[in-house]
C-alpha positions as CSV (number, residue, x, y, z in Angstrom):
1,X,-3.3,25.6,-43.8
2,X,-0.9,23.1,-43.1
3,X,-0.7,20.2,-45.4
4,X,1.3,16.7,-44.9
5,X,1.9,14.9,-47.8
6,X,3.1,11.1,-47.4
7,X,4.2,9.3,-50.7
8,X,4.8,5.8,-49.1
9,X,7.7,3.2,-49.8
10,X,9.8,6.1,-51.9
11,X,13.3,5.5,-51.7
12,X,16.0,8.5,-51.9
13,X,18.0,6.7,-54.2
14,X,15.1,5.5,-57.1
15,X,15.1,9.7,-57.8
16,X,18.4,9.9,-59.8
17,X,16.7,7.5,-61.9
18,X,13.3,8.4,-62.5
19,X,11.6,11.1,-63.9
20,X,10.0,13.3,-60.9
21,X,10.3,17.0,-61.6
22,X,7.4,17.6,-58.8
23,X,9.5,16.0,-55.8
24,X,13.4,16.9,-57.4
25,X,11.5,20.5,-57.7
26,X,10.4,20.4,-53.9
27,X,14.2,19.5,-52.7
28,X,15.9,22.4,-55.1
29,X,13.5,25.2,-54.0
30,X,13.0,23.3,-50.0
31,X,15.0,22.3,-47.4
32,X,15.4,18.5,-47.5
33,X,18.1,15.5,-46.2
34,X,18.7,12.1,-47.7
35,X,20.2,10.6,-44.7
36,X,16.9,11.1,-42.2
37,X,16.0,7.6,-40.1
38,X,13.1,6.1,-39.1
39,X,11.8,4.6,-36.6
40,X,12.2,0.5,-35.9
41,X,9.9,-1.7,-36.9
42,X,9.7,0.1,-40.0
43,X,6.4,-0.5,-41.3
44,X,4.0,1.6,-42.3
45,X,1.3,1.9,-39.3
46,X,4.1,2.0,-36.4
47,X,6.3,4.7,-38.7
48,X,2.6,6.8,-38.8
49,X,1.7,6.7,-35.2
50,X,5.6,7.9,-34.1
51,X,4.9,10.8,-36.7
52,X,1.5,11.5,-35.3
53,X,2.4,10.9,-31.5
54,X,6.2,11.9,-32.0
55,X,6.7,8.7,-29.7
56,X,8.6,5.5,-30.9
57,X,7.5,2.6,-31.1
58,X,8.4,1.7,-27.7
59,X,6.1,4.0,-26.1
60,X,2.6,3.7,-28.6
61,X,3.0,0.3,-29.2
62,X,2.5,-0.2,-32.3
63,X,5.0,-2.5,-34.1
64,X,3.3,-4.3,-37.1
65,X,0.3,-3.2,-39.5
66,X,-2.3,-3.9,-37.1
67,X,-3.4,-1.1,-34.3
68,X,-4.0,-2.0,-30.7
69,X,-5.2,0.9,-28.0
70,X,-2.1,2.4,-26.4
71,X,-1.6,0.8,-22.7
72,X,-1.2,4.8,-21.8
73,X,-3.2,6.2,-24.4
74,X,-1.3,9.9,-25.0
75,X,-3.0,12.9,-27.2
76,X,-1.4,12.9,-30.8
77,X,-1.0,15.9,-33.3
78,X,-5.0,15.4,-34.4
79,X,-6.0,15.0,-30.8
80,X,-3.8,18.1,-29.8
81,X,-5.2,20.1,-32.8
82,X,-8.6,19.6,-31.8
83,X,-8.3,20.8,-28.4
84,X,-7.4,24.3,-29.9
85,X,-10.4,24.2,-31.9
86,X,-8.8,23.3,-35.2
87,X,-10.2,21.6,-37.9
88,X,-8.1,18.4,-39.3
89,X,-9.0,16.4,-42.5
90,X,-7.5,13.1,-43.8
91,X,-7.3,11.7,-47.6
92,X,-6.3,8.1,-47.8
93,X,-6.1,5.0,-49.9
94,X,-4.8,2.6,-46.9
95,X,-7.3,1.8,-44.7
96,X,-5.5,1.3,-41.2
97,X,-4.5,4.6,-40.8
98,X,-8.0,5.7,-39.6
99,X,-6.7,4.8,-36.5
100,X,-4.2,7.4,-36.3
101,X,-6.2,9.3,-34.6
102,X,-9.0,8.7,-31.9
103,X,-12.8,8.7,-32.6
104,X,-14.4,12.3,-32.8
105,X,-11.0,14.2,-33.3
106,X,-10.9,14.1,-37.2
107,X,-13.3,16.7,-38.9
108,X,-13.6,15.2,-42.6
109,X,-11.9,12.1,-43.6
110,X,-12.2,10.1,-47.4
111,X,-11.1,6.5,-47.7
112,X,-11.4,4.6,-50.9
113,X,-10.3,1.4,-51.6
114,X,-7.5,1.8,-54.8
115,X,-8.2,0.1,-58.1
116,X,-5.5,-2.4,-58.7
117,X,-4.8,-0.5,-61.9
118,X,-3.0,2.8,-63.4
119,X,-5.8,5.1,-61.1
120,X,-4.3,3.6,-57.5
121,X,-3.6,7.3,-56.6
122,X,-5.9,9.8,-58.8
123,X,-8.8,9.5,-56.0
124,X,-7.1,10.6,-53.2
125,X,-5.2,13.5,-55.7
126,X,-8.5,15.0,-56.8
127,X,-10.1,14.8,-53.4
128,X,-7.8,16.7,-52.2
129,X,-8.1,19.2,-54.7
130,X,-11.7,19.4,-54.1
131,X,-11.1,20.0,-50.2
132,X,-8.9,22.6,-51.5
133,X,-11.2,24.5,-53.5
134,X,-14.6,23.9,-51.6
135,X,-13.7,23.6,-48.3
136,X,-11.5,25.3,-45.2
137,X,-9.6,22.8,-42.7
138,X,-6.3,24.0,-40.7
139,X,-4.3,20.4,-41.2
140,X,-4.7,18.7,-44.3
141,X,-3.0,14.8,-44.7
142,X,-2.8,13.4,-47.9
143,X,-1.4,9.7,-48.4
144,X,-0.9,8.0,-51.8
145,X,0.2,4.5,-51.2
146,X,0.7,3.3,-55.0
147,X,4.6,3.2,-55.0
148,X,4.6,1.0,-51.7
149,X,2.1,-1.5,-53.6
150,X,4.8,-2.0,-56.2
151,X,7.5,-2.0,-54.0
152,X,5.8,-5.3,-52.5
153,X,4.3,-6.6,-55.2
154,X,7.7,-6.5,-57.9
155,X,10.6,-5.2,-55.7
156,X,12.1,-1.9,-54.4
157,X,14.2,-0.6,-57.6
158,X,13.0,-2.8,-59.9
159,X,11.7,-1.9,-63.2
160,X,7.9,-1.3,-61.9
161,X,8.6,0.2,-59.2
162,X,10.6,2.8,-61.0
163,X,7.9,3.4,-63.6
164,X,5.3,4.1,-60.7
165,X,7.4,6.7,-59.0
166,X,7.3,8.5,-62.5
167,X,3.4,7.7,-62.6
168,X,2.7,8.7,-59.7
169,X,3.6,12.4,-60.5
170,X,0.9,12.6,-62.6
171,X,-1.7,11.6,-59.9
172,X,0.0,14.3,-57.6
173,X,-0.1,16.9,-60.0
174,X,-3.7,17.0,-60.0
175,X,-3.3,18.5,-56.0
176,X,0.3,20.2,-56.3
177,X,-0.9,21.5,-59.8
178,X,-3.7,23.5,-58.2
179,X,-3.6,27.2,-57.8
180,X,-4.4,27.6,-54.6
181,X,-1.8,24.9,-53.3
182,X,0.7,26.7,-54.8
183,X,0.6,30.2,-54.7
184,X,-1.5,30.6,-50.4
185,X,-0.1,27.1,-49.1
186,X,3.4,26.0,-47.6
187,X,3.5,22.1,-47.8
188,X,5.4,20.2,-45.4
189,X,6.2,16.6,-47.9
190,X,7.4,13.3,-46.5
191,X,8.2,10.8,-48.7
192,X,8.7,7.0,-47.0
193,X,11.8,5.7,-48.4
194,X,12.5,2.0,-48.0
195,X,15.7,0.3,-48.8
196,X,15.7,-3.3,-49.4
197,X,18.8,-6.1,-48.4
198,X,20.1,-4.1,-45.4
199,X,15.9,-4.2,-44.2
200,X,16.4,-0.7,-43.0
201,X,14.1,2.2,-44.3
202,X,14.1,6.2,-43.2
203,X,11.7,8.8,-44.0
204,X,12.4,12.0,-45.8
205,X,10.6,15.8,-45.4
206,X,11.1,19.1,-46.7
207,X,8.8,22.0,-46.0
208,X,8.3,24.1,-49.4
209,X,6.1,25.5,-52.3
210,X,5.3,23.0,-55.0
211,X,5.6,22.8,-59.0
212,X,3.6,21.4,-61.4
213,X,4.6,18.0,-63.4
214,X,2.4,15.6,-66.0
215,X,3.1,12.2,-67.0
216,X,1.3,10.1,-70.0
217,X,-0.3,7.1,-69.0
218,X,0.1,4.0,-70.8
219,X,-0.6,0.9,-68.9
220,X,1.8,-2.0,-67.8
221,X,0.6,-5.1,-67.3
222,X,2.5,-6.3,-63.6
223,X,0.6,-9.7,-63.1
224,X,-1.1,-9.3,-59.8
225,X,-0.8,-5.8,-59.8
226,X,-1.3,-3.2,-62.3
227,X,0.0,0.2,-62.8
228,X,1.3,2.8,-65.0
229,X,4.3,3.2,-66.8
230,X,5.5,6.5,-67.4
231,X,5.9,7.8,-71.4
């Protein structure tokens, strides 16, 4: 099994200052870069169909967080996984990207709308675990999109943002925790790092085993949004 992890609207440079054993433990035992790019516009739909389609923007189209059909539709990494009779399944707390991939291509897929509150990412985290232990697909994408809500809703590096990143561990450590993710399953991790003021943002993979990391919740009150600060 192949499994893509996408932990949206992390940038490189909020790790030296939080505490995230999981991801800091995925770059010392991985392969991993800090100076990756990304593609232009970069926002989050057009970023996911150029991963997907390995096209830019330019060619699918795409180049704000709305999706319209491709003028010259092309097959995309669910698409071309299908037509070798593999099975794909998608976990997700962002609605638009059901459209990364056609109808009929996608063999299991779980969308829940995210609490505005400190459990914004532990749906999709124990989904995936349960995928993991009940189930068999070849591709597995998992997206937690927590860290990108406070990045919007308070800043990138400010004070809750930071405390998410460190929150969010603990919603990822219910999948990366797991025995069966860790000891039979290579994980191929991009994080979406976004830097604010120069408006350019990169993403950032690594292909590796993962650890095992906890964080206490104690809720934070972030006016229209809230989340979890990190013990």
């Amino acid at each position: 099994m192949v499994i893509l992890i996408m932990i949206d609207g992390t940038r490189p440079d909020a790790l030296d200052q939080t505490e995230c054993p999981n991801l800091k433990g995925l770059i010392q035992r991985g392969s991993s870069t800090m100076t990756a790019t990304s593609v232009m516009p970069s926002i989050t739909l057009p970023c996911h169909m150029s991963i997907f389609h390995s096209v830019p923007p330019t060619r699918h189209g795409i180049t704000a967080n709305l999706y319209l059909p491709m003028a010259r539709p092309l097959p995309g990494l669910i698409e071309t996984l299908r037509s070798a009779g593999k099975r794909s399944a998608f976990v997700y707390n962002w609605e638009p990207l059901r459209d990364l991939a056609r109808p009929e291509n996608i063999s299991y897929a779980y969308y829940r709308e995210p609490p505005l509150d400190a459990s914004y990412d532990d749906a999709v985290g124990a989904e995936a675990v349960r995928l993991l232990q009940e189930e068999q697909y070849d591709f597995l994408f998992i997206y937690f999109g927590s860290i990108d809500t406070a990045g919007h809703a308070y800043g990138w590096m400010s004070p809750e943002y930071l405390q998410q990143i460190g929150f969010q561990q603990h919603a990822g450590s219910f999948l990366v925790g797991h025995p069966v993710f860790v000891e039979k399953d290579a994980a191929v991790e991009q994080t979406e790092r976004a830097r604010q003021g120069a408006g350019a943002r990169w993403h950032f993979g690594w292909a590796c085993q993962t650890g095992v990391c906890s964080c206490q919740k104690d809720q934070l009150n972030l006016g229209s949004v809230e989340l979890c600060q990190r013990a």
